[in-house]
C-alpha distance (Angstrom), angle and dihedral (degrees) to the residues before:
residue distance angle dihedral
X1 . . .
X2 4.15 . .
X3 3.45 108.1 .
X4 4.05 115.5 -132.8
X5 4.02 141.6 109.1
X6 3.55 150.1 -156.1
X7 3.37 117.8 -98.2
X8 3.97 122.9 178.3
X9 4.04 125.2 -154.8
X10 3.40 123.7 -113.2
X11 3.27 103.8 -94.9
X12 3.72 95.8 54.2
X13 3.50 119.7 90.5
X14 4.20 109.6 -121.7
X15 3.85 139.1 -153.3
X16 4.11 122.9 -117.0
X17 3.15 103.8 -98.0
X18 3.92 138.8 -172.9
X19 4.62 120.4 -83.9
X20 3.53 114.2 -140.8
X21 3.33 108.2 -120.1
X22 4.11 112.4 -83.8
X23 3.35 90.0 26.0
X24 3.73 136.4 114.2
X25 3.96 119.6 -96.7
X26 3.68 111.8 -152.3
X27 3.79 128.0 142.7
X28 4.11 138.9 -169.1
X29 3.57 123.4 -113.2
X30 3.95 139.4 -164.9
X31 3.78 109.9 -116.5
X32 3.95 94.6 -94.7
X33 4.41 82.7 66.0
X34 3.11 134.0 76.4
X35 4.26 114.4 -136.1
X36 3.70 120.3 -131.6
X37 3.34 115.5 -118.7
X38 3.60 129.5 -120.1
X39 3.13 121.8 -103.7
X40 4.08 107.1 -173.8
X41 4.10 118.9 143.0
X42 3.39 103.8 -161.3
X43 3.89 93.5 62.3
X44 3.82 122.6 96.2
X45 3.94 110.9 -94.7
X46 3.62 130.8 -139.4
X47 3.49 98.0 -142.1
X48 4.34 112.2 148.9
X49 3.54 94.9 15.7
X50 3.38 117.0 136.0
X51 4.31 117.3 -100.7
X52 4.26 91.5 -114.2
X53 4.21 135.0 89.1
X54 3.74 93.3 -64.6
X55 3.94 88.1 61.0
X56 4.21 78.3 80.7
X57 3.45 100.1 43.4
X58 3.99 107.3 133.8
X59 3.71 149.6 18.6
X60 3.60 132.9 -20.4
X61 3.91 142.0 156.4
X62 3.54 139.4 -147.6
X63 3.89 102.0 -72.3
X64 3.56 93.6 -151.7
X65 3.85 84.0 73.2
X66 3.84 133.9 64.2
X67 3.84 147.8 -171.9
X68 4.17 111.2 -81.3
X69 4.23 96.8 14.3
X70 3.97 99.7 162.7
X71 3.75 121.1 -173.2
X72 3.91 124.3 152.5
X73 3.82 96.0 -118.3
X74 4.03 143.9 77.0
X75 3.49 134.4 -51.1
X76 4.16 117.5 -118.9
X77 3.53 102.4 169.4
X78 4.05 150.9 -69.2
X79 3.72 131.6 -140.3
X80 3.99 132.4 -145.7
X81 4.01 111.2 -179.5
X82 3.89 118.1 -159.6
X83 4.13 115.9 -154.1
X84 3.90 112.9 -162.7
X85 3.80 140.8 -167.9
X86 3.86 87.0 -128.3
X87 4.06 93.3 73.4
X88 3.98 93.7 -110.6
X89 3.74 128.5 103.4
X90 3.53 134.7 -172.4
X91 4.14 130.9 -151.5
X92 3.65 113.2 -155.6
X93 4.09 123.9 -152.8
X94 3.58 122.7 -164.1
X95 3.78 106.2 -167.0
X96 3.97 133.2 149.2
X97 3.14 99.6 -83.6
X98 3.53 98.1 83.1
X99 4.42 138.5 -99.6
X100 3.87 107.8 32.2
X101 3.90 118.4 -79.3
X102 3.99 115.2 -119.7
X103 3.85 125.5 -150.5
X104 3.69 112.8 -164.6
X105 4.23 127.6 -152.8
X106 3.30 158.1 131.6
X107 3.49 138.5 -100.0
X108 3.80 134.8 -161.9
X109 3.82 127.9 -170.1
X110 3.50 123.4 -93.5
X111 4.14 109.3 -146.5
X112 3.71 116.0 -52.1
X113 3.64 104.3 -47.9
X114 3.58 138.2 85.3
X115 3.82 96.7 -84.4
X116 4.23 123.5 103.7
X117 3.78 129.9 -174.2
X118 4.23 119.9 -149.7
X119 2.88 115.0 -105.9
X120 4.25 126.6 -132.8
X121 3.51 142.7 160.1
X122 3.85 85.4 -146.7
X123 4.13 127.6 88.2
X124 3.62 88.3 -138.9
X125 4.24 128.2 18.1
X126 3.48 149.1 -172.6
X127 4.07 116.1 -90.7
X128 3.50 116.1 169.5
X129 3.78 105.7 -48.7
X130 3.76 97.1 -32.6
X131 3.96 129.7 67.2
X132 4.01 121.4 -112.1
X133 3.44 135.8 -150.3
X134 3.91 94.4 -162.6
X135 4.10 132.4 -16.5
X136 3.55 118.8 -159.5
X137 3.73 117.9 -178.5
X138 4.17 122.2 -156.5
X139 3.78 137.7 -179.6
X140 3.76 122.9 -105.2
X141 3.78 108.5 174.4
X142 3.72 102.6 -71.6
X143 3.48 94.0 -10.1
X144 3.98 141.7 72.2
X145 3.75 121.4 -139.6
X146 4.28 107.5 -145.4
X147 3.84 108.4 -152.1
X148 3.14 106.4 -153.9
X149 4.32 116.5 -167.7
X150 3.79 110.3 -162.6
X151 4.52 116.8 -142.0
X152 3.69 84.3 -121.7
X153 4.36 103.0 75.7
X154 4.05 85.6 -156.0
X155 3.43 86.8 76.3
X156 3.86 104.1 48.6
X157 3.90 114.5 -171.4
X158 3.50 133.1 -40.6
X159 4.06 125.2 -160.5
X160 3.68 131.0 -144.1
X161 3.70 123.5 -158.0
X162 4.15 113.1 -141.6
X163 3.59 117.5 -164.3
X164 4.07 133.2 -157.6
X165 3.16 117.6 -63.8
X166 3.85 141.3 2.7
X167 4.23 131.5 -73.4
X168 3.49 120.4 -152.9
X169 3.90 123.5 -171.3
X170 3.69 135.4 -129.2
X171 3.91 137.8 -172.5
X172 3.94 134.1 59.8
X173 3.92 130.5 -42.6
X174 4.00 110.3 -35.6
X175 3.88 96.4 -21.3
X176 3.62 100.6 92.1
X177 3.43 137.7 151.4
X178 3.86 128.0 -141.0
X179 4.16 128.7 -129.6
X180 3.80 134.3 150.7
X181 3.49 116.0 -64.5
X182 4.10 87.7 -139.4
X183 4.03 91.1 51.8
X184 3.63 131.4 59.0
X185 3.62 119.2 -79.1
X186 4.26 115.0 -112.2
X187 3.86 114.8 -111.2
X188 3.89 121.8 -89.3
X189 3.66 115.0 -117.1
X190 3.95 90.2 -142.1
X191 3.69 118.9 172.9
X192 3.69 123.0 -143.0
X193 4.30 100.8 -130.0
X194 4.35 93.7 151.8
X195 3.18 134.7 66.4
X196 4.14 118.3 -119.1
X197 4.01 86.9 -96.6
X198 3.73 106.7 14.3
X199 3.51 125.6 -168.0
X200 4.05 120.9 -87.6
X201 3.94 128.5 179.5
X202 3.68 132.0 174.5
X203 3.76 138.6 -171.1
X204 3.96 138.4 -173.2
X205 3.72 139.3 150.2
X206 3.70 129.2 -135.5
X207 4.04 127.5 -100.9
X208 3.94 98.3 0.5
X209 3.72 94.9 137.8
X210 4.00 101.0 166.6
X211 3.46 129.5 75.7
X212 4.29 103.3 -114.7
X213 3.73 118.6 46.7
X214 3.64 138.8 155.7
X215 3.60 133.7 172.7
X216 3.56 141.9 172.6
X217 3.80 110.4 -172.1
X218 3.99 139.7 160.5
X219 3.35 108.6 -126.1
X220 4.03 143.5 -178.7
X221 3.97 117.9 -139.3
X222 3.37 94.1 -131.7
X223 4.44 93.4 171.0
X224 3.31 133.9 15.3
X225 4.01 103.6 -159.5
X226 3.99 110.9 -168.6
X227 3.76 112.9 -119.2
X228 3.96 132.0 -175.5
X229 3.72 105.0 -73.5
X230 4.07 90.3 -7.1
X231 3.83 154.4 3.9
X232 3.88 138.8 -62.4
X233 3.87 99.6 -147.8
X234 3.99 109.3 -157.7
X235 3.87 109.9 -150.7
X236 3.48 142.0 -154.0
X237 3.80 103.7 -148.7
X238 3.80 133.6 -174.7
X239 3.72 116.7 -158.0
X240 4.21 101.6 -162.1
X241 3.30 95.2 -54.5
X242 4.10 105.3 -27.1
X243 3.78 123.8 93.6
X244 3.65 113.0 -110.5
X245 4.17 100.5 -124.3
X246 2.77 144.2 -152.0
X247 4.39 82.7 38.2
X248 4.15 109.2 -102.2
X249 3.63 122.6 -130.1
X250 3.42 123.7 -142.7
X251 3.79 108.1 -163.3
X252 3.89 122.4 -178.6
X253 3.77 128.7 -176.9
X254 3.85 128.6 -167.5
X255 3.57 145.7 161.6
X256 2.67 128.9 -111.7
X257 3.71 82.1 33.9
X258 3.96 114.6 -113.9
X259 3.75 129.5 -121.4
X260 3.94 108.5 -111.6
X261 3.38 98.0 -172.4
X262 3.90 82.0 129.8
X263 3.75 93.0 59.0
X264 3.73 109.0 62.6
X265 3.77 128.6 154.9
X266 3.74 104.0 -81.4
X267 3.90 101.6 24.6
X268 3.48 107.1 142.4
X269 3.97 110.9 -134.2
X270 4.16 141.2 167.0
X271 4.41 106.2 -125.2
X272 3.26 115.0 -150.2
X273 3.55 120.6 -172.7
X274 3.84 136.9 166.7
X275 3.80 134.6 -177.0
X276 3.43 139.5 167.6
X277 4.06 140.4 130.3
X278 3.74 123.7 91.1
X279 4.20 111.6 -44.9
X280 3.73 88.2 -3.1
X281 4.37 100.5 -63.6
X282 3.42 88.2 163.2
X283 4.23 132.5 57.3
X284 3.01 148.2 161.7
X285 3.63 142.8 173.3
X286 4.40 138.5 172.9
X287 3.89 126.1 -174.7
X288 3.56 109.0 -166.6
X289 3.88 146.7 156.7
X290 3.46 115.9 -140.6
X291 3.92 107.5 -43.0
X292 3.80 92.4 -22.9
X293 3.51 115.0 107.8
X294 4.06 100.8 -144.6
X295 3.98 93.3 172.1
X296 3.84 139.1 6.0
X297 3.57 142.4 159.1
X298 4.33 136.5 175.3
X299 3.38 118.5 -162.2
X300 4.35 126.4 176.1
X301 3.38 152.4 102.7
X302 3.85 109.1 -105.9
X303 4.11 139.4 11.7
X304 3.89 89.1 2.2
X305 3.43 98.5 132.6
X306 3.83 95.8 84.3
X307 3.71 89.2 66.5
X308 3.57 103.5 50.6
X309 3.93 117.5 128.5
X310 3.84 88.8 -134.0
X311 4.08 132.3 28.8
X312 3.67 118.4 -64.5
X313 3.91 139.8 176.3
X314 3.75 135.2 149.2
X315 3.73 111.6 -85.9
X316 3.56 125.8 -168.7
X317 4.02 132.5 -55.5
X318 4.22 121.0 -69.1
X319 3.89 87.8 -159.3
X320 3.90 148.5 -42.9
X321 4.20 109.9 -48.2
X322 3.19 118.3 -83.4
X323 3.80 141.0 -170.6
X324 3.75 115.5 -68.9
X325 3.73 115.9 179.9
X326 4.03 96.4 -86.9
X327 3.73 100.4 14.8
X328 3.62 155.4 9.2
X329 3.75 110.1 -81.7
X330 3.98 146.7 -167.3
X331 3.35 120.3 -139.6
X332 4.29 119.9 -152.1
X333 3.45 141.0 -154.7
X334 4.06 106.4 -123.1
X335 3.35 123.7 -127.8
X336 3.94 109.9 -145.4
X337 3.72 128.1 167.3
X338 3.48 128.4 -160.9
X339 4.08 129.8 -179.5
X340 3.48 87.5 -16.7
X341 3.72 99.7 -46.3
X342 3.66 121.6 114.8
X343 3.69 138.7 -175.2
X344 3.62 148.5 167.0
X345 3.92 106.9 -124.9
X346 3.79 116.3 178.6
X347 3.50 125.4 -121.5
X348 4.16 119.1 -77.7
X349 3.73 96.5 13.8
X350 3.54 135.9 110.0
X351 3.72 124.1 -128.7
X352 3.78 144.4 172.1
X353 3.82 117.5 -127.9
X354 4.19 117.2 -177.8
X355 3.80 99.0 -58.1
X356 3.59 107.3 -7.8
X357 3.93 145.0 61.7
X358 3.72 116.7 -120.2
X359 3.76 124.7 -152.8
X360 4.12 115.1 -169.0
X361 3.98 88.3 -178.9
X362 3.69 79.6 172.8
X363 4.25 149.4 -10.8
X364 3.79 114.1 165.6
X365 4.14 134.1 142.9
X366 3.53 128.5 -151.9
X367 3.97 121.0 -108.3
X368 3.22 106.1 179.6
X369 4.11 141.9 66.2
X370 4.29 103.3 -71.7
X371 4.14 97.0 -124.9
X372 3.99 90.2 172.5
X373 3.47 132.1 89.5
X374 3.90 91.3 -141.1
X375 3.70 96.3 41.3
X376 4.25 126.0 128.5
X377 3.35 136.6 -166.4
X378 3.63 88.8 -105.7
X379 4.05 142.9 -59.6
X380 3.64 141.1 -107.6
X381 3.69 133.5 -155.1
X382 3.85 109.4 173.8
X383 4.39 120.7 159.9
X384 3.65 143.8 172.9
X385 3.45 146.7 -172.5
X386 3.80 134.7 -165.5
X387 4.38 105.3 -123.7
């Protein structure tokens, strides 16, 4: 099984969920609750130290968290907050997006005891991916509790227990898995779905600024400009009657780069081309003369099949899921047929099928719970070009 969790922010509120065994069981409360607290033994104690500020010097995590959590399913985000003698502290998220995220302040003591507010110049500041009206942080045992008061009064507080030490996270994209900072991380169970150099292939056309489109026009190549790994292919177009202005582009990228022998300056071809879905998820486009397809591509992220410019079904699996960047996925062979041809090819290679080149940049399905906002059900990338 893929190793990974869900993790949620701080200022989100989260679900009990289950402790590997041997590790600590905390949770986070709203301020009505009362927090359990951890109960770990192989983190540092505070035992003899005096009841004041220093009582919070050093590093904690996000108790609801613990080493080795495994869950099939995308990576939101851990913290680690570090208390120094110095009057600054820092809050640490680890999200998706890549190195963790630090959140600079100052505290100041409140009273005697071992209990500090931040301290800002602002009504209203940035904690961890949320906005605070006020954090206090207090001692309980080995453990601080962060208060945390929200701008919006309807809200009231919410507390956060942080635990001993520091978690960092290792694996790919959001599915992660948590170990000490101080001891070495665990191996990543990583499976090899690509080849070394896979296949890629892109597609867009110029000035179409709105989110449905769909044109058939008969068109003139009237420049093939060289591009990276393909061709921008300037077109004099004829919608009915009406010339297409200002001129559309149709520019195409691949690797390995295609022959376009096909696609020469004055080739007279029909464009097809069809978009729609929120900030254009789904495309498609087909140059062809006559009834020969000379050019075609399909790219989106669900039910896109039915508008592909050339036959094409799910095939069989590349490999075991792996970790996409919101959720486990499956990648597929494709099945495409073309004048009468057909073949499975598997997902980011290139191929050659009768008289054309066949890109499946990429075919995959989710398999696991969508956690992300921007999640799909999965993507395809699927091209090909005449020889």
């Amino acid at each position: 099984m893929r190793r990974g969790f869900v993790v949620p922010l701080l200022a989100l509120a989260c679900a009990p969920r289950p402790v590997p065994d041997g590790a600590t069981e905390a949770s986070t409360s709203t301020s009505g609750g009362s927090p359990t607290a951890s109960t770990s033994t192989d983190s540092p104690t505070t035992t003899g130290i005096a009841d004041g500020p220093e009582r919070l010097f050093g590093e904690y995590h996000d108790a609801s968290h613990a080493v080795g959590e495994e869950q099939e399913g995308p990576f939101s985000g851990v913290s680690n907050l570090e208390i120094r003698p110095d009057g600054t502290l820092t809050l640490w998220v680890h999200s998706c997006e890549g190195e963790p995220k630090p959140w600079n302040h100052t505290w100041e003591p409140v009273g005697d005891g071992a209990e500090i507010r931040v301290v800002s110049d602002d009504p209203t500041f940035e904690w961890g991916y949320g906005t605070a009206k006020s954090i206090t942080i207090r001692a309980d045992g080995d453990d601080v509790i962060v208060t945390f008061e929200y701008p919006d009064e309807d809200v009231g507080l919410r507390e956060t227990r942080y635990a001993p030490r520091k978690l960092c996270a290792v694996g790919k994209n959001c599915c992660i898995e948590l170990f000490w900072c101080d001891a070495l991380p665990p191996p990543v169970d990583d499976p090899v779905c690509s080849p070394p150099d896979p296949a890629a292939l892109d597609f867009w056309l110029s000035s179409v600024l709105v989110d449905e489109f769909s044109v058939s026009w008969e068109c003139t190549i009237t420049v093939v400009t060289p591009t990276d790994g393909g061709a921008a292919l300037t077109l004099a177009c004829l919608d009915g009657d009406v010339v297409v202005e200002p001129a559309p582009v149709l520019t195409f990228a691949a690797h390995p780069a295609p022959d376009l022998a096909a696609l020469g300056v004055g080739a007279v071809v029909t464009l097809e081309y069809t978009q729609f879905g929120w900030a254009d998820s789904q495309r498609m486009f087909r140059l062809s003369t006559g009834t020969t397809l000379l050019a075609g591509a399909v790219s989106g992220d669900w039910e896109i099949e039915p508008f592909a410019p050339f036959g094409l079904e799910d095939g069989a699996l590349t490999c075991e899921p792996e970790c996409g960047f919101c959720s486990m996925v499956e990648h597929q062979s494709a099945r495409i047929t073309l004048d009468g041809l057909s073949a499975d090819i598997p997902a980011r290679t290139h191929a050659q099928l009768g008289a054309y080149d066949v890109w499946v940049a990429a075919h995959y399905s989710a398999v696991s719970a969508v956690e992300c906002s921007d999640t799909s059900g999965g993507y395809t990338l699927i091209g090909v070009v005449r020889r």
